[in-house]
N, C-alpha and C positions, 0 to 999 in steps of 0.2 A: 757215702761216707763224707764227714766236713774233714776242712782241712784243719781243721783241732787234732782229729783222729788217727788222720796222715803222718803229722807232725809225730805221736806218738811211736807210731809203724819208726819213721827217720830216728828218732830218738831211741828204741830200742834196736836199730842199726848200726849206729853211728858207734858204740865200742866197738865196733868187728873193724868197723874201720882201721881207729887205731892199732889193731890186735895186730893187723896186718903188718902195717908198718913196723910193730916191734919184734915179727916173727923175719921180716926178711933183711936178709942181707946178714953179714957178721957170722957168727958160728954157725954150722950146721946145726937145722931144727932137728930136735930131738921126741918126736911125739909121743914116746916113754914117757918122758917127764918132765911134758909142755912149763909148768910151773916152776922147777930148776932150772929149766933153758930161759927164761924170760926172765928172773931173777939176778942171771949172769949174761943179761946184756949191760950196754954201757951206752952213755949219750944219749942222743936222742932216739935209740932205741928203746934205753931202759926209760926214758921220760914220756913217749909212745905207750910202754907196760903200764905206766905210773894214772896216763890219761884214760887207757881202756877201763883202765880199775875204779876212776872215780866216774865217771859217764855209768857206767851200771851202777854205782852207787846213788847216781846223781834220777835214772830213770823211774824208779818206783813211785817217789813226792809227785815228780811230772806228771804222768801216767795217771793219777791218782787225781791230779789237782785237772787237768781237762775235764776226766768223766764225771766226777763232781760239779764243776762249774758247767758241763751240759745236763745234770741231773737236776739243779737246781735252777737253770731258767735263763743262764747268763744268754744275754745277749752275744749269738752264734760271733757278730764282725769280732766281738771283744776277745773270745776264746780261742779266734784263729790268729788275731793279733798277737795275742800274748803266747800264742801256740810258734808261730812261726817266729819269734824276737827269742823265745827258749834258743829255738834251732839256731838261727844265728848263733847265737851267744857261747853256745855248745863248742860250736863250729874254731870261733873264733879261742874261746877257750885253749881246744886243741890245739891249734896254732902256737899259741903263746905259750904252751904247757914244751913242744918241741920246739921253739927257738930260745928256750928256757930264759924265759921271761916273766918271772916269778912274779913282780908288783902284778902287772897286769895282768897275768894269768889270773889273781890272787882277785883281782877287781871285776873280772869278768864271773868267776864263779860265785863271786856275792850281785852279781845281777842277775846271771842267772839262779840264783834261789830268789831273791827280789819276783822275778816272772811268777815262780811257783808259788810266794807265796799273794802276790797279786790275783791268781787265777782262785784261791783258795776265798780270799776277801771279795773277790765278783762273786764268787757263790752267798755271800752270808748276804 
């Protein structure tokens, strides 16, 4: 496997991350009705819920734009580049997403779509 493909595996991980972080601590989890309990957190809990939500929103483009950019010939160093600058970005995202750091939260998710759509443009 390259580490493009890796990168995807992390990137399809990485909301569980935060899932974690916005199921512990604060009210007893409720696994009736995980989706009402995550709802009725608060702070950086409910900003945790807020990040797993868009990282799965954010995985499909991802996902989509390596296998393509390996289907079409890119240059492997280039796809793990921009495979593992996603992951950063991701990473870093979340970060700024729970120390609610909204500009730069807000600046890192338009880079990481910047990656995706870079990985998209090494295919054409």
């Amino acid at each position: 496997m390259t580490t493009g493909y890796w990168c995807v595996l992390a990137a399809a991980l990485l909301p569980y991350v935060f899932t974690l972080l916005a199921k512990a601590g604060g009210h007893r989890y409720n696994n009736h009705a995980p989706r009402e309990f995550l709802e009725k957190q608060a702070g950086y809990r409910k900003r945790a819920h807020w990040t797993q939500l868009n990282s799965f929103e954010a995985f499909p483009a991802f996902a989509a734009a390596v296998i393509i950019a390996h289907l079409a010939g890119t240059a492997q160093g280039t796809i793990d580049t921009l495979a593992i600058a996603f992951i950063i970005i991701r990473i870093l995202y979340g970060v700024l997403y729970l120390a609610d750091l909204a500009a730069l939260r807000s600046l890192a998710w338009m880079a990481g779509l910047g990656v995706v759509i870079a990985l998209f443009i090494s295919a054409a």
